[in-house]
N, C-alpha and C positions, 0 to 999 in steps of 0.2 A: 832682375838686373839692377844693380844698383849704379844709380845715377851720380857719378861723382863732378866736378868740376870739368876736369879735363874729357872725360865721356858727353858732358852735357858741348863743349865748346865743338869737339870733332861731330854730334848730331847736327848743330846749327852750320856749319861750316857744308853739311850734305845736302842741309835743306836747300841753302845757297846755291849751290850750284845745279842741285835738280830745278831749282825754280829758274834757272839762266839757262841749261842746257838739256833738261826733260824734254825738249820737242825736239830735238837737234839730229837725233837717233843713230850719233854716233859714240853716245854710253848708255848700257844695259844695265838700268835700275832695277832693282827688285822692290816688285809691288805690292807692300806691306800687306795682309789683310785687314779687315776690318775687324777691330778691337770692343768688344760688345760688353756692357756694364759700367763704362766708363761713367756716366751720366752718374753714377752713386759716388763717385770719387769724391765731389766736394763737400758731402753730408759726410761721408764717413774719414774725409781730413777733420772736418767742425768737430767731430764727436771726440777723435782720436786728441785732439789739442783740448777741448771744454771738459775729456775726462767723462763722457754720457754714453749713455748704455743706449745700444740700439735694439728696435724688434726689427726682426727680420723674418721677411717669408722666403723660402727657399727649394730649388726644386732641384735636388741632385739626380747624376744622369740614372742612378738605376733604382730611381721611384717614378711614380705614377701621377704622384699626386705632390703639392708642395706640404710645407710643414712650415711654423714660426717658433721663434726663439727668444729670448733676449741675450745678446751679446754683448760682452765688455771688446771693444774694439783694443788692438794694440799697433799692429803693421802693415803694412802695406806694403805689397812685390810683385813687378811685374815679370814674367817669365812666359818664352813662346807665343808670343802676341796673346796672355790673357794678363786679369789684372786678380789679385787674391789678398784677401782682406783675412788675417788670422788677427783672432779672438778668443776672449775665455766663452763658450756655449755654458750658460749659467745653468742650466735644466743638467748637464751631462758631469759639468764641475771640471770641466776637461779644454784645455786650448785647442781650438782646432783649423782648420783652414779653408776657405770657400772664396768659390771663382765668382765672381763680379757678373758675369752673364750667365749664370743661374740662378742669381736675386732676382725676386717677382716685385719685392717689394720691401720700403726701409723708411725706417719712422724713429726719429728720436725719442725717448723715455727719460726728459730730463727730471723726475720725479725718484727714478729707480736709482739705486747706491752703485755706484762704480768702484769697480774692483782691481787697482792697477794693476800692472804687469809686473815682474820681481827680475827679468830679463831684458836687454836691450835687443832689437832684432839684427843687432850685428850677432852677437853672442845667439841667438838663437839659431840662428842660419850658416854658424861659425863653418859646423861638419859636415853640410850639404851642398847636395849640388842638383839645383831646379828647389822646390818647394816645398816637398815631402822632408822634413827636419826631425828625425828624431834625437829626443835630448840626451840621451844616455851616452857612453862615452865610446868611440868611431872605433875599428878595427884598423889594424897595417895591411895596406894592400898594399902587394908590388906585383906589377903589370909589367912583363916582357914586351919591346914593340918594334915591331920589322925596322931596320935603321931608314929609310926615308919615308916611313907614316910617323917614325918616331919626330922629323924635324916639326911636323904640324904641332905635334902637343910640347914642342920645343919654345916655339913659338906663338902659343895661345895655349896656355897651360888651362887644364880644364879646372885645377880647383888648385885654393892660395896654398895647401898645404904640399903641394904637388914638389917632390924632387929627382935628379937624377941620382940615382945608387949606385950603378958599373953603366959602363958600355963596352963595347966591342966592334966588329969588322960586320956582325951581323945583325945586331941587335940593343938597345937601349933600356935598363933596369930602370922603372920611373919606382918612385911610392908613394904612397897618398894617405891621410887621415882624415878619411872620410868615410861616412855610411853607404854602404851598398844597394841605394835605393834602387826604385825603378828607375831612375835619372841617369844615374850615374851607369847602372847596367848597360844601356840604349847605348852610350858613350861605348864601351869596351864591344859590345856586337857591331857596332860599326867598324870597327877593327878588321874586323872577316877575321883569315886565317894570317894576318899580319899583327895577331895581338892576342898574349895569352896569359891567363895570372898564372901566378907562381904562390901567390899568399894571399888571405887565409886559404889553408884547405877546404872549408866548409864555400866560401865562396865559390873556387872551382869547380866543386861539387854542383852548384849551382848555376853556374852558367852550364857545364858541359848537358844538366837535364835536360835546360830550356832548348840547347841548342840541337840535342836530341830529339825532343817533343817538337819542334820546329823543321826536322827532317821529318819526323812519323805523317807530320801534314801534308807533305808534298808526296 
């Protein structure tokens, strides 16, 4: 989520009033979770601005055991109540991305050579939607959407690239240039049967398996 000005002013403005009217119980707040990794955020601002290379121990969900690294830090993005620190992984030679409450542990290496970034994380995060950013260049989707699911993505457009291309009595032609993550998928199966692509073919192909394979379960 990127914290703009006018984002940062409507947060304070919520806190406000939760702190005036959160006991009152006649508004239903929704009760953030609890946000775990946070405690690394100010070592991994330090690094990110002083330009220092972090080690890091790390325990991803389908290991056993942790592992460490050294990491060139570059970003910072929160998404879905976690926090995700993307890096160059110096061992792999590859940028990659890790959630903030699955660091065990984080230690400056101001000794080690840092290796800037050649990307802003606006530009990096330009073609995605949630975290998963790959860099190569996005496919044209166009999403058919039932005319009144269509007014929601009218009005909270899921991604900056998002436009309308036809409408109709029945239905709203969006398009998008954007990758077809898992992010972005989660988005269109929410849809149900109010939402269906039209382009790429290979996409289609791809939701109709999942959504196959997701009947064979039941």
């Amino acid at each position: 989520m990127a914290y703009s000005k006018d984002h940062q002013e409507i947060h304070s403005r919520i806190a406000a009033l939760y702190e005036k009217y959160g006991n009152k119980g006649f508004i239903s707040f929704k009760k953030a979770p609890e946000i775990k990794g946070t405690q690394f955020l100010e070592t991994i601002i330090a690094a990110i601005e002083n330009k220092q290379v972090l080690r890091m121990t790390y325990l991803p969900f389908y290991e056993d055991k942790p592992y460490f690294n050294n990491i060139h830090p570059y970003f910072l993005k929160e998404f879905g109540f976690r926090w995700y620190l993307v890096g160059l992984n110096a061992f792999k030679g590859q940028i990659r991305t890790y959630a903030l409450d699955r660091i065990r542990d984080l230690e400056l290496q101001p000794e080690t050579g840092y290796q800037e970034a050649h990307v802003t994380a606006e530009a990096y995060f330009k073609n995605a939607v949630g975290i998963i950013a790959p860099q190569e260049e996005p496919p044209f989707i166009k999403l058919a959407v039932q005319l009144t699911q269509a007014q929601y993505l009218i009005t909270q457009p899921w991604h900056d690239s998002q436009n309308i291309e036809e409408e109709n009595e029945q239905e709203v032609i969006f398009s998008f240039r954007v990758h077809p993550t898992y992010e972005f998928r989660s988005l269109i199966w929410s849809l149900g049967k109010d939402g269906r692509v039209l382009e790429p073919r290979s996409l289609k192909e791809e939701i109709k398996k999942e959504l196959e394979d997701m009947l064979a379960a039941y």
